[in-house]
Structure formats: structure tokens, C-alpha cells
C-alpha positions in Angstrom: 39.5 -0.7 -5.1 38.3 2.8 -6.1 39.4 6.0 -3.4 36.5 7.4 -2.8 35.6 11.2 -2.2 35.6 12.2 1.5 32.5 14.4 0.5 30.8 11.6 -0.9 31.1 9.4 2.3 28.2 8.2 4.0 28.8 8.2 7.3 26.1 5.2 8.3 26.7 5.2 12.0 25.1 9.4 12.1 22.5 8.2 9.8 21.6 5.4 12.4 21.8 7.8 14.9 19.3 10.4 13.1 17.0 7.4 12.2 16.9 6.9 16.1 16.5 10.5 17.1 13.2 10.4 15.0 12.1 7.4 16.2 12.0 8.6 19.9 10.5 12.0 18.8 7.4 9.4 17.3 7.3 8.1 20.8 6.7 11.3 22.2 3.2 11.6 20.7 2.5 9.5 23.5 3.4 12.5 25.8 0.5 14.7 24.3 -2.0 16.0 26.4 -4.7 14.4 24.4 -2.8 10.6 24.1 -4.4 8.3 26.5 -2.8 7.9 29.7 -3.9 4.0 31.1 -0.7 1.6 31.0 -2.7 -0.2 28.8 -2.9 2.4 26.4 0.4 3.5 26.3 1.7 0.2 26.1 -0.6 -0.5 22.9 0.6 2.9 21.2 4.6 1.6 21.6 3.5 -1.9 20.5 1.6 -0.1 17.5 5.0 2.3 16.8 7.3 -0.2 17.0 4.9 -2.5 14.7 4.9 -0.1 12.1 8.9 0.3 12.4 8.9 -3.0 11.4 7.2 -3.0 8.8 8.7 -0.3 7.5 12.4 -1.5 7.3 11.1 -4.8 5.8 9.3 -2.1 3.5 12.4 0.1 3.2 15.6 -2.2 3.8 14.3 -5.7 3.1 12.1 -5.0 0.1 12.6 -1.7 -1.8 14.8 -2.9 -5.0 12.9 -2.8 -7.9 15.7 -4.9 -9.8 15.1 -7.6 -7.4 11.7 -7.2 -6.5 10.0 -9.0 -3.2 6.7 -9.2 -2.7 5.9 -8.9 1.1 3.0 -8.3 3.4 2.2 -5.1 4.6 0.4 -6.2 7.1 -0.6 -9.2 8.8 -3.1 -10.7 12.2 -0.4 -8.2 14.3 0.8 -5.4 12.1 -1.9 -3.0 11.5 -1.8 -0.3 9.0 -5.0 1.9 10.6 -8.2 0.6 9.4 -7.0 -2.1 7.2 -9.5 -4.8 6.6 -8.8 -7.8 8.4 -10.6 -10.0 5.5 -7.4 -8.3 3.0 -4.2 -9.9 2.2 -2.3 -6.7 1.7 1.3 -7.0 -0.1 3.6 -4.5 -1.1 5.9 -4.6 -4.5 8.9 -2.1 -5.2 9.3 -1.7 -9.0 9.9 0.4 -11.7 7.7 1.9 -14.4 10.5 1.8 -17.5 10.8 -1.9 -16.2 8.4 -5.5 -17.3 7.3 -7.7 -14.4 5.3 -11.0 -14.7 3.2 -11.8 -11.9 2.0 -15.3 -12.1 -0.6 -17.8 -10.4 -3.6 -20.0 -10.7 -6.9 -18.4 -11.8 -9.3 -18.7 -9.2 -7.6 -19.3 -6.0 -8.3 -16.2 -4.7 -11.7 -14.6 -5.1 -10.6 -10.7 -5.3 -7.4 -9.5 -6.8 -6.4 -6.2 -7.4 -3.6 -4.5 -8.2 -2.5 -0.3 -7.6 -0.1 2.0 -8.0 0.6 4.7 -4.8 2.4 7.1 -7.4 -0.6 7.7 -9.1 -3.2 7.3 -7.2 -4.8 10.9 -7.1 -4.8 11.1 -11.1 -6.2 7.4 -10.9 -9.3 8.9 -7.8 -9.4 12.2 -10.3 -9.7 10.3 -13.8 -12.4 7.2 -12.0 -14.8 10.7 -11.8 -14.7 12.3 -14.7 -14.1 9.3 -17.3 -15.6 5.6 -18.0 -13.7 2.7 -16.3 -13.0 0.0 -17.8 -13.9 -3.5 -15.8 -13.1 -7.1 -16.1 -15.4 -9.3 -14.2 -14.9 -13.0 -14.4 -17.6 -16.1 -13.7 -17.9 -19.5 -14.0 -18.6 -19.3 -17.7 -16.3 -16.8 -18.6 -15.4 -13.5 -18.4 -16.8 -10.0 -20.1 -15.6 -6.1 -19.8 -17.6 -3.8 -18.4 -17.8 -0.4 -19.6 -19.2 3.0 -18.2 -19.4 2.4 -14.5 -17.8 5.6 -12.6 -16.4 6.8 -8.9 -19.4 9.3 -8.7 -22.4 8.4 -6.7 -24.8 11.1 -8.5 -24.3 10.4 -11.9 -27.5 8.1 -12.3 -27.3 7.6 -15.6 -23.4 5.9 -16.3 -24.6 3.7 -13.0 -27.7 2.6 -14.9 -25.5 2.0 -18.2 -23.2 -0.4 -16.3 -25.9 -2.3 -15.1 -27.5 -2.5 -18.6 -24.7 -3.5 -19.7 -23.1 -5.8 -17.1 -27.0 -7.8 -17.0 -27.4 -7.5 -20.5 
């Protein structure tokens, strides 16, 4: 077995500790003048904290190697992510971009799917208003890309293309 560096330790019982320090100082929004004081209330924000705790070590501990990846759900009928639609399945991958994934499954068994990325999401929100997007929309028959629909509400004219086009 290799000697390790003393400097390079991790000492995992502090970082316990400091993961615990921050989790009570969370608690203590509770303690704001403006939290809601009822039992019931308080009892629902701990319940909601210690929801989201969970989630995030399954996120953090459980799930985060993109080697390995795990898809898990983010949520579910009692983890809540803050206005999460309860009609969603929302799962959560770790992976890498200079890795290739293959995500399989049966068209059809789902009627929505979509599929993001959280590290670019602002230049994805900033390019969906100033350029085309390109959209695959699939029926019965078959399936067709849409071009020229846009993120902006006032640009009348790429909205009326798309629907040329789309109806066409």
C-alpha cells in the first residue's frame, strides 16, 4: 500500500462534522422573524429540509459518477423540489461531456420526453431567443422537424412560420 501525504489526508470525520454544522444553520431559517410559527408549519419546513437532504446525498453520494452513471429521481409523490409539476417524472443523470452514453427504451410509452443539460442552460435560454430551434415532433404516421419556432413571445412572424410550417 502506498504512504500517503499527511497534507493530502482527508480527515472525513471534520468533513461530517462541517456537513452537519451547515445543515443545522439551514434549520435556522426556521428561526426568522418572517418563517411561520404554527407547529404545523414548522414541522412541514423540517420535513421539507430534511426531504431535500435526502435527495441530495442520493444526488451527491449515491449518484454523482459519471463513469458509472445512475439514473434516479429527483423527486417523487414526497420529495418536492419547489414548484415541480406533479404530472413530471423528473430524473437526474451525472455524466460527462468528453464521454458517449446510450439511453434506450420503447418509442411511445411515454408521451413527453425531454432531455437538458444544467451546465448550459443560460446559453441554451440565451440562444432559444435569438436563433431558430430546431424541433422534432412525432405522430402516429410519423415524424417531421420543425424549424423556426423561438423562446420570444413578440416575434410574430418566426411564430407564424412554425405554424406554416408545422400545418403545412
Amino acid at each position: 500500500m502506498a504512504e500517503q501525504n499527511p497534507a493530502q489526508e482527508v480527515v472525513l470525520s471534520q468533513v461530517w462534522r462541517d456537513f452537519c454544522g451547515q445543515l443545522a444553520e439551514a434549520g435556522s431559517l426556521l428561526d426568522r422573524p418572517s418563517s411561520p410559527r404554527t407547529p404545523i408549519d414548522q414541522a412541514e419546513g423540517l420535513r421539507y429540509l430534511s426531504r431535500m437532504v435526502r435527495t441530495a446525498l442520493n444526488m451527491l453520494v449515491d449518484s454523482s459518477d459519471p463513469d458509472f452513471p445512475r439514473i434516479f429521481l429527483l423527486t417523487d409523490d414526497t420529495i418536492k423540489i419547489g414548484a415541480d409539476n406533479p404530472d413530471n417524472l423528473y430524473q437526474q443523470i451525472v455524466v460527462r461531456g468528453d464521454r458517449e452514453y446510450r439511453i434506450w427504451g420503447k418509442r411511445g410509452t411515454v408521451p413527453y420526453l425531454s432531455i437538458g443539460s444544467k451546465a448550459n442552460r443560460y446559453a441554451i435560454e440565451r440562444v432559444k431567443q435569438i436563433a431558430p430551434i430546431w424541433k422534432r415532433e412525432f405522430f402516429e404516421g410519423g415524424d417531421v422537424w420543425i424549424e423556426g419556432a423561438t423562446a420570444d413571445p413578440d416575434d410574430q412572424r418566426a411564430r407564424e412560420d412554425a405554424e406554416r410550417i408545422a400545418c403545412a
